[in-house]
Structure formats: structure tokens, C-alpha cells
N, C-alpha and C positions, 0 to 999 in steps of 0.2 A: 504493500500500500504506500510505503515512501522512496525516497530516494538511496533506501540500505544498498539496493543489488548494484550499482554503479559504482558504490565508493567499496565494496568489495569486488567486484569485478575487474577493476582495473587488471592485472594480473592473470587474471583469469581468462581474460578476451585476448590472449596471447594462447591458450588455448583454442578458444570456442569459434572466434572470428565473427565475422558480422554477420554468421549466418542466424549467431541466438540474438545477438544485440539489435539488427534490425528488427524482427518481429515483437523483441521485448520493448524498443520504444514504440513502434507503431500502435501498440497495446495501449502505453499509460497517458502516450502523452494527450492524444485525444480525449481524455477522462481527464486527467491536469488543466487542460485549457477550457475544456467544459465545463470545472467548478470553478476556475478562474471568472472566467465570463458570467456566472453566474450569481457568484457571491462574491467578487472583487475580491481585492489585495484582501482583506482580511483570510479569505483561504490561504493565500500563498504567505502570511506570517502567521498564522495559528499552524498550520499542516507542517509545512517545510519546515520555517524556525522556531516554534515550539515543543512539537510531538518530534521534532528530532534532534536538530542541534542541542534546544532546551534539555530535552529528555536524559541525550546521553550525557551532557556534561555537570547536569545536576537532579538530586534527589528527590529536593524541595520544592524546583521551580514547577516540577510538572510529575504527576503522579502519586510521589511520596514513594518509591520499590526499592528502597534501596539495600544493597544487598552486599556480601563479602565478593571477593575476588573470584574465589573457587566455586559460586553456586550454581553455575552450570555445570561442574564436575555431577553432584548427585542427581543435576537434572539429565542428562544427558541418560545416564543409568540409568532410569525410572522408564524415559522415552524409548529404549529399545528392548524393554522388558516384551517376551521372555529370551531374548536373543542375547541379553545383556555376558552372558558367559562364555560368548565365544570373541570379546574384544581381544584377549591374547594371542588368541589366532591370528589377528591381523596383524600383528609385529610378532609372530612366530616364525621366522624360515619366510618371507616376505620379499618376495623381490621388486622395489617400488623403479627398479629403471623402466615398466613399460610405464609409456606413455597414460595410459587411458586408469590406473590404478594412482597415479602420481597426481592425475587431476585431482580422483576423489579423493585423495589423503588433504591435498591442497584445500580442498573447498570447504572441506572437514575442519582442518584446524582453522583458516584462515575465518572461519564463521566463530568454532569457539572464541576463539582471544580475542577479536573482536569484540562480541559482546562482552567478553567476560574486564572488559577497559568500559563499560558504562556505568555511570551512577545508577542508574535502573536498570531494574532485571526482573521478566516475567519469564517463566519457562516456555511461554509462544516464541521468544525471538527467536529460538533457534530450532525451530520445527526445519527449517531449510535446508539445514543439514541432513536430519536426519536420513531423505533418500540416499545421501552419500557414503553416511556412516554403515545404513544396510548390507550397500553393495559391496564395501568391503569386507564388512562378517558373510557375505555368501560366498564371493569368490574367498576366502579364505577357508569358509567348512569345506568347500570344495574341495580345494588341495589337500586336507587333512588327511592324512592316513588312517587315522582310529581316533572317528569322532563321535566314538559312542561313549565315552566320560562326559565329555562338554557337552551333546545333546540332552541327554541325562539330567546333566543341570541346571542346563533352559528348561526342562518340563520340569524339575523342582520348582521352579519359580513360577510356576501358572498360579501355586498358594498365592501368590499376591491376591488375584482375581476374586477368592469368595473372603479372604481377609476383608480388601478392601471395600467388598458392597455396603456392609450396613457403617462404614466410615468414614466413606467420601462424602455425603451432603455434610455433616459435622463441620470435615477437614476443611472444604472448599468455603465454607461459611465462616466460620472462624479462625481456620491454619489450624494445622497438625497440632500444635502443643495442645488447642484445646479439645480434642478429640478424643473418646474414651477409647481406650483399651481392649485390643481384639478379646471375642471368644472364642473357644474352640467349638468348630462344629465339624461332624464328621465330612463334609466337601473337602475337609485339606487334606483328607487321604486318598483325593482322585490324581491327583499330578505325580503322589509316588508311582500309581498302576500306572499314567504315561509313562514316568520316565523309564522302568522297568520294559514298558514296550518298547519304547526308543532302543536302550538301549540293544534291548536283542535284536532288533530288525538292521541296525546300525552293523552287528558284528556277525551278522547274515549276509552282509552284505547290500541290503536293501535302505539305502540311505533316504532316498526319495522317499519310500514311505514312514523312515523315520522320523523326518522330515515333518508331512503330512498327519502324522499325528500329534506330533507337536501341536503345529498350526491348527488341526481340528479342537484340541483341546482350548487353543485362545481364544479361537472364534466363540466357541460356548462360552468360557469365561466371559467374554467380553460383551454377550446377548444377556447374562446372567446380571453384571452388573449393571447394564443399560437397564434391564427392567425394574431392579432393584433399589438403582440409587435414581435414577431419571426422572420419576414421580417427584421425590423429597427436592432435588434437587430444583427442580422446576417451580416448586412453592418457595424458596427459600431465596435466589438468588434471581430468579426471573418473576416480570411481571407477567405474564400472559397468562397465569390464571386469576389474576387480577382482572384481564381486561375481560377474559370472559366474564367475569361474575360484576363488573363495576360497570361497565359501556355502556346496559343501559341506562346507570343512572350517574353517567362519568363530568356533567357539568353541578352534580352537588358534594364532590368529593376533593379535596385537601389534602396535602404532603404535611403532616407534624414532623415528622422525622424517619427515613431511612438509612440503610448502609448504602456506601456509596457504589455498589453494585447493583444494589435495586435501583438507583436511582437512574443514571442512566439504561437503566431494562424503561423504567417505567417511561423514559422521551421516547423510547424506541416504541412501544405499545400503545402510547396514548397521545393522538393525533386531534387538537392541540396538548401540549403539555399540562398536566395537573399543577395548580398552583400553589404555592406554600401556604398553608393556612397564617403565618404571622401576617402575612401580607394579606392573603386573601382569606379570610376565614372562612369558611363552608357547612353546611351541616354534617358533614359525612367526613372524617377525620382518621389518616392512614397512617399506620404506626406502625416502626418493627425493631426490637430491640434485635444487637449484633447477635447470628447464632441462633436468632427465633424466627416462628413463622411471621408473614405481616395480619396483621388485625384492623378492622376498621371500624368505628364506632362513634358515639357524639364527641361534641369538643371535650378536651378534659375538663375539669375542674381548677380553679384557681385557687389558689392556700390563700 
């Protein structure tokens, strides 16, 4: 959405040649001069010099994400779960003179450090990468000789998946620290039966299907937690089940106070924006303490 792929491409485009660079401006810039002309300079210093220059060189000026140096480190992990165990593969016996391996190493780190030099840091920045990081853990299981230990371990790690369903709406609402404390339930003994598949099919010979059920086991994981956490999550940090239930009676309702995730859900769902009750005061009064559902009800009470 801004100007990131340029100021890391330089470099890059000594690879790719203008065969990506043209399609990639013919892409943005017509959408740039569309909201230019639309909403004047105020886009072109809110977009370009705020949400980026601002963003990365300060904490405070825009956002508030500020973050240690290394927080992409445990993001990065998290992002290529359950694959995350075969990163030693890729500097294992590794030969990076070909060309087309040395990109993706290039694209990889040059995105990490990158972000990892801004004062703000959400784990979206560096989603860009991750196609890159992939291809190097596949061509690298590829080459592996006996990778039925490290497949083994990627399906250990499918537990993430029924761990994290009843934990994510918590986490994403509040952050991890406030989040209670897994239970055990018997789902965490489905990843040992994969990895035990894995592995034998691996030292069968049958990699592909080793593979394969890996991948089959995250797909589930991954439907599992969609159903699971989706719902909660959808009351708790989006508005759209607000605008269901409020739209038809959306010009007698009021903002007292949100987290600043609902708030902009709620510009995004409700076309005009709902007004702050101090300003405008409404009969219908929208409240959501951090970490809870929203409520809506008369004005409060004045001590």
C-alpha cells in the first residue's frame, strides 16, 4: 500500500529488471494519482509522510508499536508455523551461488533488517517475505537426505492450532501477557499421530505424502481455529456485528469510548461515522472496556 517495495527494491531490480517494476508501477501509480486528485495534498502528507516516513522513524508520532530490535525474530517463527523447523535446513549444506536461491535469501533478509531498523513494528510488515522464506525451506527439504526428524517436528507443532483457539480472541484483544493459560485437551495428541505418520512415510521413502499430511493436518487446524476463534473475535475487535444489530437505529447511537481497534472497524462499518457522545450526545451510548465485549445502552450516569 506505500512506497516500502521501491526503497527495498533498489537492489533487487538488478535482479528482476523492469519486467516486475513496470507492471508494479502501472499498478499503484494510477491508484496514487486517483486519491491524489481526489483528496488533494492532504493524501500525499498523511499516506507518504506520515504512515511512513513518520511511522518508521518514530513511535509516538504515529501509531504508538513500538517494539525491541529483534521482534521480528519471534515473528517470523510464529509466521511459518508449522514449517518453522526446517529453517536449519536452509543454511544446512546450502549452496547460495545459484542465482535464483540468492534472490530469495536477498529478499528475505533485506525485508527482515529493514523493518527490524523501524520504530514501529506490527507482524503484517513483513508478511512479504514470507513467500520467500517458504521457498527456501522447500527447496531445502528437498535436498534433505532424511527429513523425517525435521518433518516430524513441523507436525509437533500443529499443537499450536487447538492451543491457540480458545486464546487468540483474549491475545488479539488484549496481547499475550493478558491471556489465560492453555488447557489440556485431548486434540494435542492429534499432531503426535501426524508426526509419527510423517515420519514413517518420510523413511518409506514417500516424502510427498509426508508432506501432504502435514499440510492436511494444518488445513484442519486452521478451519478449526477459524470456527472457533472467528465468532469471538469478530464481536470483540470488529464492528460488523454492531452494524448488523445498530443500522437500523444507527443515527440515535454515540461513541463513549472504544479500543482503538474498534474504532476504526467502526469508520469502516458505519457510513457516516458515529459521533462521540461528549460532542454529540445520543440516546443510545456505545461502550467497550479493553479485552471486553462492546455494550450499548442509555447515557451513563453522572456522580
Amino acid at each position: 500500500k506505500g512506497p516500502v517495495w521501491p526503497a527495498l527494491g533498489r537492489d533487487i531490480l538488478t535482479f528482476l529488471r523492469p519486467r516486475v517494476a513496470v507492471p508494479f508501477l502501472a499498478v499503484t501509480l494510477p491508484w496514487y494519482a486517483l486519491c491524489t486528485w481526489a483528496n488533494g495534498a492532504a493524501f500525499l502528507e498523511d499516506f507518504f509522510w506520515k504512515h511512513n516516513v513518520e511511522r518508521f522513524v518514530s513511535n509516538t508520532a504515529v501509531g504508538n508499536h513500538g517494539q525491541p530490535f529483534w521482534f521480528f525474530g519471534p515473528v517470523l517463527l510464529a509466521l511459518l508455523l508449522p514449517w518453522t523447523p526446517l529453517l536449519p535446513l536452509a543454511f544446512r549444506r546450502a549452496s547460495y551461488a545459484d542465482p535464483g536461491r540468492l534472490f530469495l535469501l536477498i529478499w528475505t533478509a533485506l525485508w527482515l533488517i529493514f523493518f527490524s531498523q523501524s520504530a514501529n513494528k506490527l507482524p503484517s510488515y513483513i508478511l512479504p517475505m514470507i513467500p520467500a522464506a517458504a521457498v527456501l525451506l522447500g527447496v531445502a527439504l528437498a535436498e534433505a537426505r532424511n527429513a523425517a526428524p525435521w518433518l516430524a517436528a513441523c507436525a509437533v507443532l500443529l499443537i499450536a492450532f487447538p492451543i491457540a483457539a480458545p486464546l487468540l480472541p483474549m491475545a488479539v484483544a488484549t496481547g499475550l501477557s493478558h491471556a489465560p493459560g492453555p488447557h489440556f485437551h485431548w486434540t494435542w495428541l492429534l499432531p503426535l499421530a501426524v508426526a509419527i505418520a510423517a515420519w514413517v512415510l518420510d523413511r518409506r521413502g514417500r516424502r510427498l505424502a509426508a508432506v501432504l499430511t502435514i499440510v492436511t493436518g494444518a488445513t484442519i487446524g486452521t478451519v478449526v481455529l477459524k470456527n472457533s476463534a472467528a465468532p469471538e473475535l469478530d464481536r470483540l475487535v470488529s464492528a460488523r456485528t454492531l452494524r448488523l444489530q445498530l443500522g437500523p437505529r444507527q443515527e440515535t447511537v454515540c461513541v463513549d469510548w472504544v479500543p482503538r481497534k474498534m474504532e476504526y472497524s467502526l469508520d469502516y462499518y458505519f457510513v457516516p461515522p458515529l459521533p462521540q457522545c461528549g460532542q454529540q450526545p445520543r440516546p443510545v451510548w456505545l461502550h467497550q472496556l479493553e479485552g471486553q465485549f462492546p455494550a450499548v445502552g442509555p447515557p451513563k450516569a453522572t456522580p
